[in-house]
C-alpha positions as CSV (number, residue, x, y, z in Angstrom):
1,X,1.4,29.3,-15.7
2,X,-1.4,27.2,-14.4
3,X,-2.2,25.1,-11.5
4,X,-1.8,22.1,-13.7
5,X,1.5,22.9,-15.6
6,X,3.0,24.4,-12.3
7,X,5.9,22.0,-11.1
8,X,6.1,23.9,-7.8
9,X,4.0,25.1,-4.8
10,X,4.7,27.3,-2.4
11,X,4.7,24.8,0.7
12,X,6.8,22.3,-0.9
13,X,9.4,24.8,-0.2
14,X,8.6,25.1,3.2
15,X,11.4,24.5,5.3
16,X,9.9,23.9,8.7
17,X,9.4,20.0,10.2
18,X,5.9,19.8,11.3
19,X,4.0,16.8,12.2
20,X,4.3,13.7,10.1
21,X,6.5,16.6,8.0
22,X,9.1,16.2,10.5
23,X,11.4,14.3,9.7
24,X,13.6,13.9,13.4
25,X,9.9,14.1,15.3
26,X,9.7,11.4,18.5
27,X,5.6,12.0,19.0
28,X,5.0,13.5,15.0
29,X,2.2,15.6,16.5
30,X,1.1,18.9,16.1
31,X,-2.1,21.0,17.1
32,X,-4.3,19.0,14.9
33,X,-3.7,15.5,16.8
34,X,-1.5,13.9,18.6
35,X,-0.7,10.8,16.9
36,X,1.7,8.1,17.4
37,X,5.2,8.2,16.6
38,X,6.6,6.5,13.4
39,X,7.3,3.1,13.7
40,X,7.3,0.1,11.9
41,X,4.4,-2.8,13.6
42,X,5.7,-6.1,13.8
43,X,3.2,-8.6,14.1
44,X,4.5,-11.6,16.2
45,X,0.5,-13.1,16.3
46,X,-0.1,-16.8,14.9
47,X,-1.9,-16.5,11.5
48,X,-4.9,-17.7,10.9
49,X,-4.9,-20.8,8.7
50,X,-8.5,-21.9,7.1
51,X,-6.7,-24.4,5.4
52,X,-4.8,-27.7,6.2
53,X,-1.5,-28.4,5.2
54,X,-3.2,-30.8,2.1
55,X,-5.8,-27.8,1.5
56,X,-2.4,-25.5,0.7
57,X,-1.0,-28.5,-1.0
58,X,-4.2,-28.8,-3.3
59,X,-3.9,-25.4,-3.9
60,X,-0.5,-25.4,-4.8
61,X,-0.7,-28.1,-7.0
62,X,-3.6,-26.4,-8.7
63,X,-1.4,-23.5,-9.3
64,X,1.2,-25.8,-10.6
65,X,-1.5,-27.3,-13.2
66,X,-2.4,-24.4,-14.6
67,X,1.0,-23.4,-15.0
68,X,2.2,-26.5,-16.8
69,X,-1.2,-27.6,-18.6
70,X,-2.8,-24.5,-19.4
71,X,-0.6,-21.5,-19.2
72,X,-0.4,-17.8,-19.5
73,X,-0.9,-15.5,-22.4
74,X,2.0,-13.1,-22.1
75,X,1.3,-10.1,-24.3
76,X,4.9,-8.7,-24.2
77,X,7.4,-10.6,-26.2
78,X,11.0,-9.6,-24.9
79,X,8.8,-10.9,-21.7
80,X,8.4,-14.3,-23.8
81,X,11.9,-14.7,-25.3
82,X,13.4,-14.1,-21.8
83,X,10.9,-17.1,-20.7
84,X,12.0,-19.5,-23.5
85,X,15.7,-18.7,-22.9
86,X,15.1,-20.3,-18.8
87,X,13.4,-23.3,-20.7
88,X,9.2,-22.5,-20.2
89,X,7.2,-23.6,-23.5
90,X,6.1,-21.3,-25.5
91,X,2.9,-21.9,-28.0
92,X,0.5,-20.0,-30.1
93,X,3.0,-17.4,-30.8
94,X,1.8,-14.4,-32.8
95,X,3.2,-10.7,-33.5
96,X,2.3,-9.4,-30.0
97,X,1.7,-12.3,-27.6
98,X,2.4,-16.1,-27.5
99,X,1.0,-18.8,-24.3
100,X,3.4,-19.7,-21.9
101,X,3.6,-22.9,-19.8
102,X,6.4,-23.8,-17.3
103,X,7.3,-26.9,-15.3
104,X,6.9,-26.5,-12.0
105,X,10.2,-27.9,-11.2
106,X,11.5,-24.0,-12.8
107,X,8.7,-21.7,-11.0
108,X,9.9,-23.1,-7.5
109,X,14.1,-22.8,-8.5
110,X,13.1,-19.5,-9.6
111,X,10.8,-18.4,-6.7
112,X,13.5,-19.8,-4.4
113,X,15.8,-17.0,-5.2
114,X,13.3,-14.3,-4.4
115,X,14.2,-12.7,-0.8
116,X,11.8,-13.3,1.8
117,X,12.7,-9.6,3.1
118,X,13.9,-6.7,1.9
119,X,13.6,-2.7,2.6
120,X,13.0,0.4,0.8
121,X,15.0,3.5,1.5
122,X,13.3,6.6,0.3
123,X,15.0,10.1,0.2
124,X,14.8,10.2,3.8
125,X,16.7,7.0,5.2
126,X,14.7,7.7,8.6
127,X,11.2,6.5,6.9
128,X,13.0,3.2,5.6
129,X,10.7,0.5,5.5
130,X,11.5,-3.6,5.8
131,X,8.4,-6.1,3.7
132,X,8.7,-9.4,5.0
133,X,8.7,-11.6,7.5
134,X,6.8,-10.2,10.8
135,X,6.7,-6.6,9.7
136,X,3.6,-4.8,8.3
137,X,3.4,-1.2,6.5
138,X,-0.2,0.7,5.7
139,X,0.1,3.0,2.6
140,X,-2.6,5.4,1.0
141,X,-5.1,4.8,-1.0
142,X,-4.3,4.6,-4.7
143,X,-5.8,5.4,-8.5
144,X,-9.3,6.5,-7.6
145,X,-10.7,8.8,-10.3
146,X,-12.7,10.9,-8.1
147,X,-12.5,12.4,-4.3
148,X,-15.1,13.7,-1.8
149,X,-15.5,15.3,1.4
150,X,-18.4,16.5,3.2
151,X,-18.4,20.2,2.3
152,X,-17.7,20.2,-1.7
153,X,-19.4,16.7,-2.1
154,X,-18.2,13.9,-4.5
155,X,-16.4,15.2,-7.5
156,X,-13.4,14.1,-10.1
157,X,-10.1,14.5,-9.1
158,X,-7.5,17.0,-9.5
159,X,-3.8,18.3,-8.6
160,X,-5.4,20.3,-5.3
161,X,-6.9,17.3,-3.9
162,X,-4.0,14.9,-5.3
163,X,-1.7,17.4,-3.5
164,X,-4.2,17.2,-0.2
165,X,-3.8,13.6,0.0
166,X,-0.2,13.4,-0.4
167,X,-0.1,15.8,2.2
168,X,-2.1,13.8,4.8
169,X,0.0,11.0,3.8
170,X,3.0,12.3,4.6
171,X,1.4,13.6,8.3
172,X,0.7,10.7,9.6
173,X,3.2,8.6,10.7
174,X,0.7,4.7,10.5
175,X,1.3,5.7,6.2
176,X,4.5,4.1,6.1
177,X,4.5,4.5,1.9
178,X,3.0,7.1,-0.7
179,X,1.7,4.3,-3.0
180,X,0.0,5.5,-6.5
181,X,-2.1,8.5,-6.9
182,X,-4.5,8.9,-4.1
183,X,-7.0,10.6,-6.2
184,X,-6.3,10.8,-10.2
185,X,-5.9,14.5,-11.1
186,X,-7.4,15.1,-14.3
187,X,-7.1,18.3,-15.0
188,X,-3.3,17.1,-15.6
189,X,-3.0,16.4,-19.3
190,X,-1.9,12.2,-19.2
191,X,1.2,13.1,-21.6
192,X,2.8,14.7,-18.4
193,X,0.7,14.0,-15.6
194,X,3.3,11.7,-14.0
195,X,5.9,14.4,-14.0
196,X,3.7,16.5,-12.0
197,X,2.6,14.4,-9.5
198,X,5.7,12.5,-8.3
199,X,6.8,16.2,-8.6
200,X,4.3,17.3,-5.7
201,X,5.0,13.3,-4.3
202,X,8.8,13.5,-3.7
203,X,8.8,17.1,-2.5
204,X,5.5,17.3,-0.5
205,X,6.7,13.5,1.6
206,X,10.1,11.8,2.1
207,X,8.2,8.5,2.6
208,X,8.8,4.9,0.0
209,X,7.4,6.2,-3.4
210,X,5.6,4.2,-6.4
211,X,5.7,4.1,-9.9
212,X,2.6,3.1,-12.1
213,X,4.0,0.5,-14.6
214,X,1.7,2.3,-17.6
215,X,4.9,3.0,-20.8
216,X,8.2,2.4,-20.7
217,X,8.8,6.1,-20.9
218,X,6.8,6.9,-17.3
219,X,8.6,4.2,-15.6
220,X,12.0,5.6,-16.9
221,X,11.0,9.5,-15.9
222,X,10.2,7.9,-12.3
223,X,13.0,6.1,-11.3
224,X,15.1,9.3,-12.6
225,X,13.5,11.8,-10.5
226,X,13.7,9.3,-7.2
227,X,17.2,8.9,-8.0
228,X,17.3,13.0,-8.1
229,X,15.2,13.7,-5.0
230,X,17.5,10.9,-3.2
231,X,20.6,12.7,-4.4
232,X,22.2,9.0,-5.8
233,X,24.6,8.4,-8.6
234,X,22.7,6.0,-10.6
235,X,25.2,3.2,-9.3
236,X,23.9,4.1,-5.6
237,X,19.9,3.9,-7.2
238,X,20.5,0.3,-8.7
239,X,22.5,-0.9,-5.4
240,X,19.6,-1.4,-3.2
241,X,15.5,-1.0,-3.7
242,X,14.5,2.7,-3.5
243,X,10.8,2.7,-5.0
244,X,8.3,-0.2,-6.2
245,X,5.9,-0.6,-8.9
246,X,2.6,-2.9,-8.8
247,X,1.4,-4.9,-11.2
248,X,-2.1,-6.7,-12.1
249,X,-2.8,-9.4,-14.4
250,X,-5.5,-9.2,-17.0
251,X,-7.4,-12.4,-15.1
252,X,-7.8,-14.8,-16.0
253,X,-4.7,-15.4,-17.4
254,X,-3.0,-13.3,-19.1
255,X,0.0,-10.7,-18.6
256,X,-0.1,-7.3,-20.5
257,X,2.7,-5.3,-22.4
258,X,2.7,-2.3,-20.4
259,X,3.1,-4.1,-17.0
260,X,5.6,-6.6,-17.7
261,X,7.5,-4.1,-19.3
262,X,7.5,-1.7,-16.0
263,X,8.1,-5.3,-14.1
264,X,11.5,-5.9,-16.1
265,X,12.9,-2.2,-16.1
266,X,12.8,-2.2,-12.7
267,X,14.2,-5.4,-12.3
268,X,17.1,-4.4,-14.5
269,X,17.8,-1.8,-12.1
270,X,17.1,-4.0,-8.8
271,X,14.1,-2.7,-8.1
272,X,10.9,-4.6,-6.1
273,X,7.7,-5.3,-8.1
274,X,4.3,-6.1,-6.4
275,X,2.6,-8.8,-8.5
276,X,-1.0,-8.4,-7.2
277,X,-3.9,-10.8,-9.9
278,X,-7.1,-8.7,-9.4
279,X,-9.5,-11.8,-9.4
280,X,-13.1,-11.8,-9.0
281,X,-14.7,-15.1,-7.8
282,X,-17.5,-15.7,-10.2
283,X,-16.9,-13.4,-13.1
284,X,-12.8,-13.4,-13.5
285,X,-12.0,-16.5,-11.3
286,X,-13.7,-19.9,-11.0
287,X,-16.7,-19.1,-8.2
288,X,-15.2,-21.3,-5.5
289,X,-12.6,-19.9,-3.0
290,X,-10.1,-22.1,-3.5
291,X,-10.5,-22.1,-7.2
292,X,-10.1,-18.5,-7.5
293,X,-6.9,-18.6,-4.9
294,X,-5.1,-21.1,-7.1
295,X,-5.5,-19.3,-10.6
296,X,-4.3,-15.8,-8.8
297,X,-1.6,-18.0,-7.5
298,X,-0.7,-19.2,-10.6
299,X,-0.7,-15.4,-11.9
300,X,1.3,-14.3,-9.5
301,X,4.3,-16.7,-9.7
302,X,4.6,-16.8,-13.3
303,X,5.4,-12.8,-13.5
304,X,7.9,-13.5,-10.0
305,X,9.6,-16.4,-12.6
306,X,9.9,-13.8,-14.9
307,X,11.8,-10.9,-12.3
308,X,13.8,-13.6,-11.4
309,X,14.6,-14.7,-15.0
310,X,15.7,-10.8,-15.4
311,X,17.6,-10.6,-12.3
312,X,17.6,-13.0,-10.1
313,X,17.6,-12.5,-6.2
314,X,15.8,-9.4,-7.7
315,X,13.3,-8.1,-4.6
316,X,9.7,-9.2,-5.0
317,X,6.3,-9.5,-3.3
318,X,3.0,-11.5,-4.2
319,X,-0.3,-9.3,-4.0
320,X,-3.8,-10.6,-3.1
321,X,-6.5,-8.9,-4.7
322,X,-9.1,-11.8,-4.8
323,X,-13.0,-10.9,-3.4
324,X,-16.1,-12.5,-5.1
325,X,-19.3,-10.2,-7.2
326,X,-22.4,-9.9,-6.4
327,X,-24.3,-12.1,-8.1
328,X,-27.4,-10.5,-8.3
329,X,-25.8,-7.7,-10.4
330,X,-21.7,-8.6,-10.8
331,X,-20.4,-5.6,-9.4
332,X,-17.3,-6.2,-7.3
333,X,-17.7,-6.8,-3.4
334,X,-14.9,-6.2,-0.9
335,X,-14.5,-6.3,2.7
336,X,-16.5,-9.8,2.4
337,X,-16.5,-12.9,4.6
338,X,-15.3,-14.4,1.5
339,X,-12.8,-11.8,0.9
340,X,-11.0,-12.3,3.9
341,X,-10.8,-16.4,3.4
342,X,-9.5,-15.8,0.8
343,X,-6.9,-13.3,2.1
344,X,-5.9,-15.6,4.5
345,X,-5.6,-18.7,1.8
346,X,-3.2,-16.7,0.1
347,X,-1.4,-15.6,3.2
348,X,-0.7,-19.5,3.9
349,X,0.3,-19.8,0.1
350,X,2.9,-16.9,0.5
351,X,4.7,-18.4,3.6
352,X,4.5,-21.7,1.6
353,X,6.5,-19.6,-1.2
354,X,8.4,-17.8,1.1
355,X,7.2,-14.4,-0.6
356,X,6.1,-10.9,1.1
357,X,2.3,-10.4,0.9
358,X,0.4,-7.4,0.2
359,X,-3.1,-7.0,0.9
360,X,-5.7,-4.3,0.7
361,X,-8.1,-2.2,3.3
362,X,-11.0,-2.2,0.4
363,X,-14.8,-1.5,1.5
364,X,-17.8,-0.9,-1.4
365,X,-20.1,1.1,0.7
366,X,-20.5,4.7,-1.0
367,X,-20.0,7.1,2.1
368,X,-18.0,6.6,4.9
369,X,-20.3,5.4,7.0
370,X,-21.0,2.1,9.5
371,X,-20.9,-0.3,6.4
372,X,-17.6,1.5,5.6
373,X,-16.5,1.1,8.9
374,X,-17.4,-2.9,9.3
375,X,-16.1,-3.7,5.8
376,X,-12.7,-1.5,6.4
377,X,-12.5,-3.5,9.7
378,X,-12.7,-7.1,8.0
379,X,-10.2,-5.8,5.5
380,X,-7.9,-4.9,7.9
381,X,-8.6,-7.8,10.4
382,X,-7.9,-10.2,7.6
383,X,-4.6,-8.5,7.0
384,X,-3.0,-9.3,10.6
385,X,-4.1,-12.6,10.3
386,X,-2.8,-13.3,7.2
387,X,0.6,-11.9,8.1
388,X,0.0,-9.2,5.3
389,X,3.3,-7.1,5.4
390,X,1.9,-4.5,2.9
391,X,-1.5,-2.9,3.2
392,X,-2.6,-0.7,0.0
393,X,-5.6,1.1,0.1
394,X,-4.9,1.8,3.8
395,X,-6.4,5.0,4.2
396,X,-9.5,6.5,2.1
397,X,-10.7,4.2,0.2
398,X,-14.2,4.2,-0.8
399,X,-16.9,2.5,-3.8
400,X,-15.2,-0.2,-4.6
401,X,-11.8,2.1,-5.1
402,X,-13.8,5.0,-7.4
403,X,-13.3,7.6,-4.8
404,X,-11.1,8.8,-1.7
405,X,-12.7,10.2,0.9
406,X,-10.9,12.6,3.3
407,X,-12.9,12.3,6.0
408,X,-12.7,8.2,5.2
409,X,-8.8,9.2,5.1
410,X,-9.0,9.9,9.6
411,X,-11.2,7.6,10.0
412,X,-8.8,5.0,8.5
413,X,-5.9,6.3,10.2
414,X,-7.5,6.2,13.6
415,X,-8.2,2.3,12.9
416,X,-4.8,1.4,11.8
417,X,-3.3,3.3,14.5
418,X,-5.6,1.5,16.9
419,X,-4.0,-1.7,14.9
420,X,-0.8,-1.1,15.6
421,X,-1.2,-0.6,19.5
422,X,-3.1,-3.9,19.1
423,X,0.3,-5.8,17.7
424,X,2.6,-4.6,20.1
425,X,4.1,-7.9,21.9
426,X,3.1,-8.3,25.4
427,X,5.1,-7.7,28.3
428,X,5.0,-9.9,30.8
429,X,8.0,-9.1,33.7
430,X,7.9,-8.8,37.5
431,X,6.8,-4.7,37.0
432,X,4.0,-5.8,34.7
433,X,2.4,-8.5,36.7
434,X,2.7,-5.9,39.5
435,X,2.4,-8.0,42.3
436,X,3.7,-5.2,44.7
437,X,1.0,-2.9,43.4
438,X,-1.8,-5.1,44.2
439,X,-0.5,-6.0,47.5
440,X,0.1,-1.9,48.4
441,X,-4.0,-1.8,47.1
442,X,-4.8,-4.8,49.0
443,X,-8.6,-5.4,49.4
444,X,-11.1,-3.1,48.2
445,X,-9.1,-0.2,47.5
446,X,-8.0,1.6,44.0
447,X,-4.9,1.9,41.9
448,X,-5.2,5.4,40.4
449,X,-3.5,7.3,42.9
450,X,-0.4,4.6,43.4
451,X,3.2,4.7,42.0
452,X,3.2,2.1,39.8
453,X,0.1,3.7,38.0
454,X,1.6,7.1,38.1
455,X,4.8,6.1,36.4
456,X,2.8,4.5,33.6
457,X,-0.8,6.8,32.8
458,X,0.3,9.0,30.3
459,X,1.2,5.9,28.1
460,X,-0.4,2.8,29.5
461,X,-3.2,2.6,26.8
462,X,-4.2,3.7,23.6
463,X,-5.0,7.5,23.2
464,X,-7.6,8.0,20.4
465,X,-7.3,11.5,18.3
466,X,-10.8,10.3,16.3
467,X,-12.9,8.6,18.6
468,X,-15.1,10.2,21.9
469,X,-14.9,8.6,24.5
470,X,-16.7,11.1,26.9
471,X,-20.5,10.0,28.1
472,X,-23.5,10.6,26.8
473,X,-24.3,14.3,29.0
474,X,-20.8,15.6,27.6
475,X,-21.0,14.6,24.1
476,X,-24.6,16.1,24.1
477,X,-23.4,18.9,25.8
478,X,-20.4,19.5,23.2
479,X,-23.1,19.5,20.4
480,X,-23.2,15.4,19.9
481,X,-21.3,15.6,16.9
482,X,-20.6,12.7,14.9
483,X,-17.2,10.6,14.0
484,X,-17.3,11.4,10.2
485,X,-17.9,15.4,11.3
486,X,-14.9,14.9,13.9
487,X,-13.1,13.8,10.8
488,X,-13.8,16.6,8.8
489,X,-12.6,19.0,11.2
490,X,-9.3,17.6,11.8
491,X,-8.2,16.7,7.9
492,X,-8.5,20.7,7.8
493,X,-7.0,21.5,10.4
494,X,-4.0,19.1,9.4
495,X,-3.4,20.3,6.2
496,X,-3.7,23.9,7.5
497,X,-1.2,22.9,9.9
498,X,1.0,21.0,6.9
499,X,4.5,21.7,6.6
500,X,6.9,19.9,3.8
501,X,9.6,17.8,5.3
502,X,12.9,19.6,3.8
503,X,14.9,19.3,0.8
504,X,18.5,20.6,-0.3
505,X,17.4,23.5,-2.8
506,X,20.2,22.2,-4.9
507,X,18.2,18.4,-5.6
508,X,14.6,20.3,-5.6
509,X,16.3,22.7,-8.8
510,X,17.5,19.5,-10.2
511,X,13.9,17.4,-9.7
512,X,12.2,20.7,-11.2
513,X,14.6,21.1,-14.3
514,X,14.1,17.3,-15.2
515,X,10.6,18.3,-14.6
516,X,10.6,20.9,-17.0
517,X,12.8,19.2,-19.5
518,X,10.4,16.5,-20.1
519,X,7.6,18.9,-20.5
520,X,9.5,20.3,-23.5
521,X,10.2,16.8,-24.6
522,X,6.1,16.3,-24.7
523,X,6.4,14.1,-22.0
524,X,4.8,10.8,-22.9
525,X,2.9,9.4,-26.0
526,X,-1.4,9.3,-25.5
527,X,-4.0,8.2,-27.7
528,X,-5.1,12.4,-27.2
């Protein structure tokens, strides 16, 4: 059998809890690192607003318009019927598609019934996450066809370094969810690919799982084998959300089969789907900011209508995905000024809504390098201060989204780590102000050697595992070696040190036979 039919590998039947592995683990560290413990950042911090209350009114009412006067082509028509039975109009209908307009009097009833907060429970209850209101969660990178690392250079994805990923997603405890394939592996035939890898996804992590909304028949197999690897009758699956899917529109303006028919098999079943518009400011999106901010709107809400149509009070998040091109050649930009406006713009729209957000940490630069570094940073500085509760593309993310980078992959990690520390509320009681510690230094003297500092060093600040913080003479001394080779080191050591968090043998021969069932089957239809 090969690598890529294989359903199993040998550490996926590892029973030992190692690092982020670990699933009862108070520090999650191992010889690699030591890393912070799980936890789930809330962040309490005013957002930033660019816009006035009129600028989100404008922008709303924008939406509205092009809801009502110049609609969305919906390319899936059970998606249609279902709109014309809740009253939307329907217009140039044809075999496969038809445009759709709805009042805006019906998008906000519908919206309205959307939670402003739910969880996900994966297989391990311990990792459950909560989207919505103050909290924020960082997940992997997701669907880049190719992967690189310093030693073995750039090259095109496959199950080893899909199965790498996963595993440094599950290790560290700032991933909070395993979102789509961190690298594509394509030496996995498509017919069966999905099989495989949310094989290696739901036995490699115990952390909130995803399913790519690409044929019925893939979302169907997915759902199935998180039910198995949670060990749920399927009434206990469709009680509560377990696993996500996220969607794009075709921008501008349209809604394809595939997507909306993942978006309304989930939401049959009460699962949460991520409506993210990927819109471009000057190629798929009017070139102004707020232009561009109310058509994704617009996108958006009318798919969240539609969830809500199917089942309402049905869990549900609006995605932001808007950046501008360069206009000197029209490839995509992220990590922009405008980028992050517009972030934030939408972030004041999804409050307005009373919808979870999800944002991105997306950078173009083509090695992980300073312009990585800066671009990552605006990415991720735009996400706290839009109140982003969902972060894709947290970790590893390089061109633009064509490739994951491991050593990208720690670098990331030690920056959303860094984040979280940053979003811890401040204390302010009688033992912090310390009065009694600065009258026991008094003038002139030092507070390293006093109680109040000894009770507190080990954990006072932030401990880096990426960065050096030695001076100059040492890191010369030490062979002045650079973050991104810091970074290279450790991802090997981590997944040398990478143990599988457990599963009962009896789920893991029940995953593996619906695994191996569906193979037989042929899996799913492709074009080869």
């Amino acid at each position: 059998m090969t690598t890529a039919d294989a359903p199993i590998e040998s550490e996926a039947r590892g029973k030992g809890r190692r690092s982020g592995g670990r699933s009862g683990n108070k520090r999650g560290e191992g010889p690699a690192i030591n890393q912070m413990a799980w936890e789930l950042p809330v962040n309490t911090d005013a957002p930033t607003e660019p816009l006035p209350p009129e600028g989100v009114a404008a922008i709303h009412d924008g939406a509205m318009r092009i809801l009502e006067e110049i609609g969305i082509e919906f390319l899936n028509m059970e998606a249609v019927n279902i709109l014309r039975e809740h009253g939307c109009s329907i217009s140039n209908e044809k075999k496969d598609s038809a445009l759709v307009k709805m009042d805006r009097a019906l998008v906000m009833e519908k919206i309205a019934t959307a939670p402003e907060q739910f969880t996900l429970t994966p297989r391990n209850p311990d990792r459950q996450i909560i989207i919505g209101g103050d909290y924020m969660t960082f997940g992997n990178v997701s669907s880049p066809p190719n992967c690189s690392d310093l030693d073995r250079g750039r090259r095109i994805g496959d199950r080893e370094s899909y199965r790498d990923f996963i595993k440094l997603t599950q290790y560290f405890n700032c991933m909070h969810f395993a979102g789509g394939y961190p690298v594509e592996p394509m030496d996995i035939h498509p017919s069966v690919r999905h099989l495989d890898c949310l094989y290696d996804k739901l036995t490699l992590t115990d952390k909130v799982v995803h399913a790519y909304s690409l044929g019925s028949e893939r979302v169907e197999d997915v759902m199935e084998m998180v039910r198995i690897a949670g060990g749920h009758t399927h009434e206990e699956f469709d009680a509560t959300p377990r696993m996500y899917t996220n969607i794009n529109s075709t921008s501008p303006l349209k809604h394809d089969w595939p997507m909306l028919d993942g978006l309304m098999r989930l939401a049959r079943r009460g699962q949460p789907t991520v409506v993210t518009p990927f819109t471009l400011a000057g190629a798929m999106s009017p070139i102004t900011l707020a232009g561009t901010v109310a058509q994704s709107i617009a996108e958006a809400l009318c798919a969240i209508v539609l969830i809500q149509c199917v089942n309402p009070g049905c869990a549900c998040a609006i995605g932001t995905f808007s950046s501008n091109v360069d206009m000197k050649t029209g490839a995509p930009a992220f990590g922009t000024p405008d980028y992050m406006r517009t972030t934030q713009m939408t972030g004041q729209l999804a409050r307005f809504y009373k919808l979870p957000l999800r944002a991105s940490n997306t950078c173009v630069s083509n090695a992980p390098d300073n312009q990585a570094t800066w671009e990552s940073s605006h990415s991720l500085f735009a996400a706290i201060t839009s109140k982003v509760n969902m972060v894709y593309h947290a970790a590893g993310w390089l061109e633009g989204g064509l490739c994951a980078s491991y050593e990208k992959f720690i670098m990331d990690c030690e920056q959303v780590q860094q984040l979280m520390t940053y979003m811890r509320p401040v204390k302010w009681d009688e033992s912090e102000i310390a009065l009694d510690a600065v009258a026991e230094v008094g003038h002139g003297g030092h507070f390293f050697g006093i109680q109040h500092t000894q009770d507190r060093y080990e954990t006072a600040f932030y401990s880096p595992f990426l960065s050096d913080w030695s001076n100059f003479e040492n890191w010369r001394d030490r062979g002045s070696v650079l973050t991104v080779d810091r970074a290279n080191k450790l991802w090997k050591q981590i997944l040398a040190e990478f143990e599988a968090p457990p599963m009962d043998e009896a789920i893991r021969e029940e995953l593996e036979a619906f695994v191996i069932k569906r193979k037989e089957e042929g899996g799913v239809p492709t074009d080869f």
